[in-house]
N, C-alpha and C positions, 0 to 999 in steps of 0.2 A: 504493500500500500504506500510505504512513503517514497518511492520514485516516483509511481502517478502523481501522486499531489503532491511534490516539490516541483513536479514538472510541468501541471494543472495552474498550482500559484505564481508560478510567471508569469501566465498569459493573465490580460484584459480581460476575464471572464464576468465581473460585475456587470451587470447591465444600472446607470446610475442616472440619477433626473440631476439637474442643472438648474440656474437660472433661464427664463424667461421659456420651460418649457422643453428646454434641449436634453434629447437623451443619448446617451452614447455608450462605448464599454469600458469599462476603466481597469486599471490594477490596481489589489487590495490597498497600496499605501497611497492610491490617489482618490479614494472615497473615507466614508463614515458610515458604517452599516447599523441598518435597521434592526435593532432585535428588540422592539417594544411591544412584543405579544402578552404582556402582564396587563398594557392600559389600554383605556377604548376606544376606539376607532376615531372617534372625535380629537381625541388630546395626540392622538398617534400621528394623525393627518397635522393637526396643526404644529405640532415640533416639526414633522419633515418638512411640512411648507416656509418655513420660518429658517428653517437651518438653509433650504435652497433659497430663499429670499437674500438668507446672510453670505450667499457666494459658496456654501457648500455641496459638497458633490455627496450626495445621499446613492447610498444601494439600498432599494425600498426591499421590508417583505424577506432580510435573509434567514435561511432556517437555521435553528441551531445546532444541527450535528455539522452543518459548513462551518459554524463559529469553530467548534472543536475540532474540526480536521485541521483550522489555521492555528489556531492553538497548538496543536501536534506537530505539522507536518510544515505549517509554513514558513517562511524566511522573516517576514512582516508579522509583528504583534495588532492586529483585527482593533482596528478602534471602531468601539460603540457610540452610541447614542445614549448619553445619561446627562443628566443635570448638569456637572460640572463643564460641559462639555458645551451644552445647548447657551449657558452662561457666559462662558468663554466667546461664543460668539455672538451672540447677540448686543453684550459689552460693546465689541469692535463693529456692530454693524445696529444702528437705534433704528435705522431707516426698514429693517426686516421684521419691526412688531411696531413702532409709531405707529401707523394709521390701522390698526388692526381695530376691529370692535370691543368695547367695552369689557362683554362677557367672556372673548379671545384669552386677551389681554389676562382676564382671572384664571383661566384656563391654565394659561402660559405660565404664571407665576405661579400655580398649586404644582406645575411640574418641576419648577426648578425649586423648590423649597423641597420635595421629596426627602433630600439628604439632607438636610438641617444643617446645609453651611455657611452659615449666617454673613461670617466674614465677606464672601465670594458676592455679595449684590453687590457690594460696592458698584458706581458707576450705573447699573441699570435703574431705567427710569419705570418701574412697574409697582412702585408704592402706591395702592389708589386711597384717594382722599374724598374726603366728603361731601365735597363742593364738585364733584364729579371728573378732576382730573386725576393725574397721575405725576409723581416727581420720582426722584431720587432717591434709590439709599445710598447713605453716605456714611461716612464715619462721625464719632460722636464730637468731635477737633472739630472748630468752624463750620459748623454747619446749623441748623435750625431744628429743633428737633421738633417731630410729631408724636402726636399721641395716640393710642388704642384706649376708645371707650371701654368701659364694664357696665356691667348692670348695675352697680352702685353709682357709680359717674357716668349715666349716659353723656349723647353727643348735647341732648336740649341746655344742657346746663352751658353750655357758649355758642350758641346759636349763632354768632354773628364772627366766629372763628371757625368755618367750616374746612379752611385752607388749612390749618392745623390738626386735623382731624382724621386720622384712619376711617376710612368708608368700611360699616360692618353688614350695613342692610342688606346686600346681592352676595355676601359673602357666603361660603357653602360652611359646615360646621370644622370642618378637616382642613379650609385652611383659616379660618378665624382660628383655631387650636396654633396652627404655625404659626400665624402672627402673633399668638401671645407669647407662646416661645421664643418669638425675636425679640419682643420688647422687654421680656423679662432677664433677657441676655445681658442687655444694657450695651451691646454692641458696636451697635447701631443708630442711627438719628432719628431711634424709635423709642417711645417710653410708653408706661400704662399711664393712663387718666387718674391721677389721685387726689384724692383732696388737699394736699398739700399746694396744689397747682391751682386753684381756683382761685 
């Protein structure tokens, strides 16, 4: 088995999507393969779209005993599709999630917070606020910090500082959980809502 597939991984056998729609065959260390058969179709479609938005060469759809034959047999260590990964670029390219939908956009960020590397947003703009946009997380050095409501302090109690404000309404309950875990971090240019702060 391993001459086939040392001599199988050479060739361009990926078939890979591109920007603006281009597809062509690439070899293993010129893609990012697809192995998100854990999540749903919806969050699946929208990382690929987003990674090809970002200039990346995606292999949609690979199986995973291919992952484990590269594993084994190949020359190239197989890069996946995971959080850190999708972060990494998204980072370097805001123009492949800015004009995405609202609800995307929450999509987008309940995948990349999967691994709770809180550090790692740095620079992405996918913090949604109250007042219906989105900014930065940043580090807690110079910057502005935001707050995550509780049911103790809801958002009512500043009405008129909605830009300050973590958006919890549209939020699903797994990743309102993440976000408390960010702000409890203290990592972040994120804090909880306390009464100290009114």
């Amino acid at each position: 088995m391993e001459p086939l597939f040392a001599a199988l991984f050479d060739l361009p056998i990926f078939s890979v999507r591109e920007r603006g729609g281009v597809t062509r065959w690439a070899h293993v260390s010129e893609c990012v393969l697809d192995c998100l058969r854990r999540d749903d179709a919806e969050t699946r479609h929208l990382v690929v779209s987003t990674l090809v938005d970002a200039g990346v060469s995606v292999a949609v759809d690979i199986q995973p005993h291919l992952v484990l034959a590269l594993g084994a047999f190949g020359k190239h260590s197989p890069e996946t599709i995971s959080p850190s990964l999708v972060r990494a670029h998204i980072r370097h390219s805001p123009a492949a999630y800015e004009r995405l939908p609202r609800s995307s956009k929450l999509r987008l960020l309940s995948f990349i917070l999967k691994d709770e590397d809180f550090l790692d947003l740095k620079g992405i703009c996918l913090l949604p606020l109250s007042d219906g946009s989105f900014t930065h997380f940043m580090g807690r050095k110079g910057s502005e910090s935001v707050f995550l409501p509780t049911t103790e302090f809801p958002p009512q109690l500043l009405p008129s500082l909605k830009k300050l404000l973590v958006c919890t309404n549209d939020v699903d309950e797994l990743l309102h959980g993440k976000l408390r875990k960010l702000a409890e971090s203290g990592i972040l240019n994120m804090s909880l809502f306390l009464k100290c702060l009114i």
